[in-house]
C-alpha positions as CSV (number, residue, x, y, z in Angstrom):
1,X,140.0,-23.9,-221.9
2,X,137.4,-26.0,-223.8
3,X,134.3,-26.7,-223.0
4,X,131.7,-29.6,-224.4
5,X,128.7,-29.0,-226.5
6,X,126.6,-27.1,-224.7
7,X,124.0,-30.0,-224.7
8,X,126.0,-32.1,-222.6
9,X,126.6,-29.4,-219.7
10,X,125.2,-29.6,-216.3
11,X,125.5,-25.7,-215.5
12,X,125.2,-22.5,-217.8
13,X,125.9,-19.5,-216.7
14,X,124.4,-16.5,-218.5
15,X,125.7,-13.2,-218.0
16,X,124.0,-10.0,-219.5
17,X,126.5,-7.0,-220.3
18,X,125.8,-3.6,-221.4
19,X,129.6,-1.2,-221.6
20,X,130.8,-2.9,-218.9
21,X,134.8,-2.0,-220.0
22,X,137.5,-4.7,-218.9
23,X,135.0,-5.9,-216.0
24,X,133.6,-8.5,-218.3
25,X,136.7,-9.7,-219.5
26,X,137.6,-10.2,-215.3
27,X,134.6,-12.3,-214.7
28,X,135.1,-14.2,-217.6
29,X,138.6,-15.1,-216.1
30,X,137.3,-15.9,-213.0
31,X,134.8,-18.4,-213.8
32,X,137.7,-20.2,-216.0
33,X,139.8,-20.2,-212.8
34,X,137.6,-21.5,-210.5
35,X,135.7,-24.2,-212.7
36,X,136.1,-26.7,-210.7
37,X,135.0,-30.3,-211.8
38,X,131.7,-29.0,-213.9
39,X,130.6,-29.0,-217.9
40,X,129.8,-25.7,-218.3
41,X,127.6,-23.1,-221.1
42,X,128.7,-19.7,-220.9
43,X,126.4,-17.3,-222.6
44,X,127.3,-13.7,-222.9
45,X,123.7,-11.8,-223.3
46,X,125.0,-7.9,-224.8
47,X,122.8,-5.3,-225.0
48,X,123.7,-3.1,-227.4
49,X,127.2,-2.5,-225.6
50,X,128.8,0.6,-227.3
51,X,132.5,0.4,-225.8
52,X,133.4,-2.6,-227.5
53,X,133.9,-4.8,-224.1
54,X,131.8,-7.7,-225.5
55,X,134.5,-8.2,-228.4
56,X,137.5,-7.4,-226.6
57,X,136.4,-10.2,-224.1
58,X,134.9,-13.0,-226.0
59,X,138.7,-12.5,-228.2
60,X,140.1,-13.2,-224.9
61,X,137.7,-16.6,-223.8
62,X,136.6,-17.4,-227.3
63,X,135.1,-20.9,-225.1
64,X,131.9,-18.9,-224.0
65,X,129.0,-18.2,-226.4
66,X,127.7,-14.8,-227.7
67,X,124.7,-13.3,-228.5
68,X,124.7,-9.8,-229.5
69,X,121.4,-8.1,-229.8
70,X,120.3,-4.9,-232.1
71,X,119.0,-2.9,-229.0
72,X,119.3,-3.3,-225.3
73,X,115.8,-4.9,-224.3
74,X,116.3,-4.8,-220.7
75,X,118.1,-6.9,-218.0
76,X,115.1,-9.8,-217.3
77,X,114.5,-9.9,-221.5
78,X,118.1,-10.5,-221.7
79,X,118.3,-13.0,-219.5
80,X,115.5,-15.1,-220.3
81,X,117.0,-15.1,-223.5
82,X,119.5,-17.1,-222.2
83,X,117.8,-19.0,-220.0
84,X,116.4,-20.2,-223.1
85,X,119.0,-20.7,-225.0
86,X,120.6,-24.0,-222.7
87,X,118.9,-26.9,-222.0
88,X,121.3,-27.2,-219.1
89,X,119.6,-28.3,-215.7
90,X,120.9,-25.7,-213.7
91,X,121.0,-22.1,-214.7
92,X,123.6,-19.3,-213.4
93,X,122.4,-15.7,-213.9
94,X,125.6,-13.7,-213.5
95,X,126.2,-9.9,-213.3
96,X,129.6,-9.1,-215.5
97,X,130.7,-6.5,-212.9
98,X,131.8,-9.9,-210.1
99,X,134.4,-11.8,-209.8
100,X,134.7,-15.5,-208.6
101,X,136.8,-15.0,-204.9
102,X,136.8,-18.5,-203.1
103,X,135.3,-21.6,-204.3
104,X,134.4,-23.0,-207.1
105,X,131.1,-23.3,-209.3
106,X,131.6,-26.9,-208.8
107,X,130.8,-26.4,-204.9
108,X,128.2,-24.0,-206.0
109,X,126.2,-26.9,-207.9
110,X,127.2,-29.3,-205.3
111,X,124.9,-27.0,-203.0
112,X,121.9,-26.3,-205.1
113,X,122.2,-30.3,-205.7
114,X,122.1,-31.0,-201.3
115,X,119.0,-28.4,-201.4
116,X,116.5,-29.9,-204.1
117,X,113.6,-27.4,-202.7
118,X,116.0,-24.1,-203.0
119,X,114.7,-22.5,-205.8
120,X,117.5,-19.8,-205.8
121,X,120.9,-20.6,-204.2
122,X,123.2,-16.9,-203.3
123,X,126.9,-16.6,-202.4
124,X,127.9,-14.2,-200.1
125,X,129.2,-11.4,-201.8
126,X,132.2,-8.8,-201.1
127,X,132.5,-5.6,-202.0
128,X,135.7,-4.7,-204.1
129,X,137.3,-3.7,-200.4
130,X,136.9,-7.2,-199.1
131,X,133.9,-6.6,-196.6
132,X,130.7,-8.1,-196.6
133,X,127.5,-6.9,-198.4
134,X,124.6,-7.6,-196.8
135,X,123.3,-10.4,-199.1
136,X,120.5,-12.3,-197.9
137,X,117.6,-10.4,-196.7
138,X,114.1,-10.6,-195.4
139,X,111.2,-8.9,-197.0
140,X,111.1,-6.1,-195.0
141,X,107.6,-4.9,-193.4
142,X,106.5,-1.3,-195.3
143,X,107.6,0.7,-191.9
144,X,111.5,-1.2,-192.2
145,X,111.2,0.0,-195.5
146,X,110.8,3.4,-195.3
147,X,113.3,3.7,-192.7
148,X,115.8,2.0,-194.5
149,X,114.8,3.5,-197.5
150,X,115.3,7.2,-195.7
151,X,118.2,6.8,-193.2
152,X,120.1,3.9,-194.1
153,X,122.2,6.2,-196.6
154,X,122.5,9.0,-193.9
155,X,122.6,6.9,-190.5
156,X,123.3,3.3,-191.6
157,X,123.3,2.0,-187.6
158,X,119.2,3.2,-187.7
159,X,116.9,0.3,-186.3
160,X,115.3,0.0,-189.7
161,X,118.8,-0.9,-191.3
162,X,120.2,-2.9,-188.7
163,X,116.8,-5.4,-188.9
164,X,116.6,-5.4,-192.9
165,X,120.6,-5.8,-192.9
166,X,120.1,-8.7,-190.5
167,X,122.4,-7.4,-188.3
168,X,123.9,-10.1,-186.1
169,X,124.4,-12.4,-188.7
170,X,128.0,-12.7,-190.2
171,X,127.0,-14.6,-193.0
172,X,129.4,-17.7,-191.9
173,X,126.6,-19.5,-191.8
174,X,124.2,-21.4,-194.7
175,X,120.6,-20.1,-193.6
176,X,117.1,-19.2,-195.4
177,X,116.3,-15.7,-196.3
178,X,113.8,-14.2,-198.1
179,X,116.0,-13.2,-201.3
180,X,119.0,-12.7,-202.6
181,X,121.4,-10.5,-204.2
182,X,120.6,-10.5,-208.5
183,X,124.4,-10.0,-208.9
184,X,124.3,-14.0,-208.6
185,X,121.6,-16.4,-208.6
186,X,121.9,-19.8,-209.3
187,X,118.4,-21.6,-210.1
188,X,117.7,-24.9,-210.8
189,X,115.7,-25.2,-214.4
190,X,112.9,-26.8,-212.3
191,X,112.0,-23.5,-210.7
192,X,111.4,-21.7,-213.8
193,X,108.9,-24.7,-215.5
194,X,107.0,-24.1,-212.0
195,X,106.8,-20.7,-211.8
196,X,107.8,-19.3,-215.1
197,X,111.0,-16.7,-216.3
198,X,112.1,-13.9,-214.9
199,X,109.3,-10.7,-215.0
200,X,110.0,-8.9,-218.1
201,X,108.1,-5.3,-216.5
202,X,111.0,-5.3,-214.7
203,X,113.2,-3.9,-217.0
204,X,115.8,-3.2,-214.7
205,X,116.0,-3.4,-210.8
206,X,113.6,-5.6,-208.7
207,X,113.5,-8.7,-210.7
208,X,115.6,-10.4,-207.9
209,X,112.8,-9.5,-205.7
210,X,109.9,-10.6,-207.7
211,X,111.2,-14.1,-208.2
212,X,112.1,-14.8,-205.4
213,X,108.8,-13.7,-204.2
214,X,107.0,-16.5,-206.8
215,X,109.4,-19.0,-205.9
216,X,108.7,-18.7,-202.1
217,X,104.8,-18.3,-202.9
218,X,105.2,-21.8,-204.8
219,X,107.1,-23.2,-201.9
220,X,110.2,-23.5,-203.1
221,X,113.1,-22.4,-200.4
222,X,115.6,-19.2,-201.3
223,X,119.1,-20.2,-199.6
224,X,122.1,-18.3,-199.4
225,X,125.4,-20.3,-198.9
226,X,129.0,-19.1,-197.2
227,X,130.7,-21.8,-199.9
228,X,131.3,-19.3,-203.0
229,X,132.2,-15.8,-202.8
230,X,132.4,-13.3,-205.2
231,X,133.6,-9.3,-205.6
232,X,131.1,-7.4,-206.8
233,X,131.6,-3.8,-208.0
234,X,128.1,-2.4,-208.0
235,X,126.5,-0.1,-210.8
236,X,129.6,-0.5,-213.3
237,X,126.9,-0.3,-216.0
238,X,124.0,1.9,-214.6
239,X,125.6,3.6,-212.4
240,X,123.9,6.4,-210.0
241,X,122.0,8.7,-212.3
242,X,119.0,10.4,-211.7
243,X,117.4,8.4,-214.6
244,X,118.1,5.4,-213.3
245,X,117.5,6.2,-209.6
246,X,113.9,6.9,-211.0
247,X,114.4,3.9,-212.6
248,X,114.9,2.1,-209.7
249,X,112.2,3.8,-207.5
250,X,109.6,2.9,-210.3
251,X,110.6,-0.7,-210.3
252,X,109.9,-1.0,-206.6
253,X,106.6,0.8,-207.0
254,X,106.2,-2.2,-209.7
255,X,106.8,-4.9,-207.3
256,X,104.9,-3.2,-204.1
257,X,102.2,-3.2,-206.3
258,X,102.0,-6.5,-207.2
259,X,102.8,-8.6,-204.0
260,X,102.3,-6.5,-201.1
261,X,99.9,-3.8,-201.9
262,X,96.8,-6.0,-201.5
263,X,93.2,-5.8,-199.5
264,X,93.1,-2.1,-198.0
265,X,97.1,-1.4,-199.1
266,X,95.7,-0.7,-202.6
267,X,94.7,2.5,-200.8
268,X,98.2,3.4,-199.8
269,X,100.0,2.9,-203.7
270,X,99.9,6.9,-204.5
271,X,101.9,7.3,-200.8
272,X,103.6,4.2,-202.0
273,X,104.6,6.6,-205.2
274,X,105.4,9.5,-203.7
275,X,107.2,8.0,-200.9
276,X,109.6,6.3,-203.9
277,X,110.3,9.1,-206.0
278,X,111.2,11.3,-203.0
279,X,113.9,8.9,-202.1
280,X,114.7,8.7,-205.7
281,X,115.3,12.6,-205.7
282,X,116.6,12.7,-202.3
283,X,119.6,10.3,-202.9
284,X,120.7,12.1,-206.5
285,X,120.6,15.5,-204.3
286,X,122.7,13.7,-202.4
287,X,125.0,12.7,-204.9
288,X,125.1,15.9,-206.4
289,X,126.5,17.6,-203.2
290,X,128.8,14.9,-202.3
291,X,130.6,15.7,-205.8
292,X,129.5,12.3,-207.6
């Protein structure tokens, strides 16, 4: 498949990889099988991949672009670098581990186009076993997120879950939420002149969370559709190491700091701290016994 100079596309999809195996190669596939009636840039971002998977794919859908970089800077660095690398009106960031499942990017842009407010526009997303994954969330309130945090691993039916999860909602339906998974985001490039790239202190894990936080505080709408789906295979390239459980649980202290730890919650950021790397240590304990 060809595609036209990127200059003359109306979507680009940028997609960061770091040793992602064959799973790059699969998306790549998928977005060439369902195109749909689009002018697309693809931009492969790789960071430093070691197991070759950026050159065994791009040899496989030589149409898409490639930028290989000396280190791996991180998944916001990586793909602001591609945001800024299209001048293309709409921008796709794309996680290498999914796969395109029903409808086309077409129908994706044909959404974001309906909706000239939503800021970022989510599919709902499958796990690899076909059901649902809970896409499409509120901001929870600090007590939701403990609870979750805690129990939703453990006893996944708690209250805290079942009100973060939005359970209820089948996800048939087009609707508002808070945010959206990062595994796929489509923005269009007005949203970023407004309120600016994508947070590089978040080096990996809450960026989805902290733009979509900006967008909504600018007043732009975050929608997630039913028209695409996609398969996504979490944590092909990070993972559930203690490093980057830490990783994680430092990235959320990031964000609670910024946005909701204001007025008298600056007083509760060292609980805030604690509260985060407990969970952090409690779910690679948990990992550890269950053989993982």
């Amino acid at each position: 498949m060809s595609l036209p100079r990127p200059e003359a596309t109306e979507l680009a999809v940028v997609i960061v990889n770091y040793n992602t195996g064959d799973y790059l190669g699969r998306c790549l596939a998928s977005l060439g099988a369902h195109r749909g009636d689009v002018t697309l840039d693809v931009l492969v971002i790789d960071n430093d991949s070691h197991d070759g998977s950026h050159v065994v794919a791009m040899a496989s859908h030589p149409w898409a672009r490639l930028v290989e970089n000396a280190d791996n800077i991180g998944l916001s660095a990586a793909w602001n670098q591609g945001i800024r690398q299209t001048d293309a009106p709409y921008v796709l960031l794309l996680n290498p581990d999914t796969e395109w499942w029903k409808g086309t990017l077409a129908g994706y842009l044909a959404v974001a186009r309906d909706h000239p407010r939503a800021g970022i526009v989510g599919p709902l997303v499958r796990n690899p076993d076909g059901t649902v994954y809970p896409s499409g969330r509120p901001f929870p309130s600090v007590v939701d997120a403990v609870g979750h945090a805690f129990l939703g691993a453990v006893k996944p039916d708690n209250a805290f879950t079942r009100r973060y999860h939005m359970e209820g909602w089948d996800r048939t339906t087009e609707r508002e939420v808070d945010w959206v998974s990062g595994a796929c985001m489509l923005f269009p490039r007005k949203a970023f002149d407004e309120v600016g790239l994508l947070d590089e202190g978040f080096w990996l894990y809450g960026e989805e969370l902290d733009i979509a936080t900006r967008l909504r505080e600018a007043g732009w709408a975050v929608l997630f559709t039913p028209e695409v789906e996609i398969i996504h295979q979490i944590g092909v390239s990070t993972g559930r190491s203690r490093r980057t459980l830490a990783m994680h649980s430092n990235s959320i202290y990031r964000y609670y700091r910024k946005h909701r730890a204001r007025g008298w919650r600056r007083l509760t950021l060292p609980l805030a701290w604690t509260a985060l790397r407990l969970r952090a240590e409690t779910e690679w304990l948990r990992g550890r016994l269950a053989g993982r």
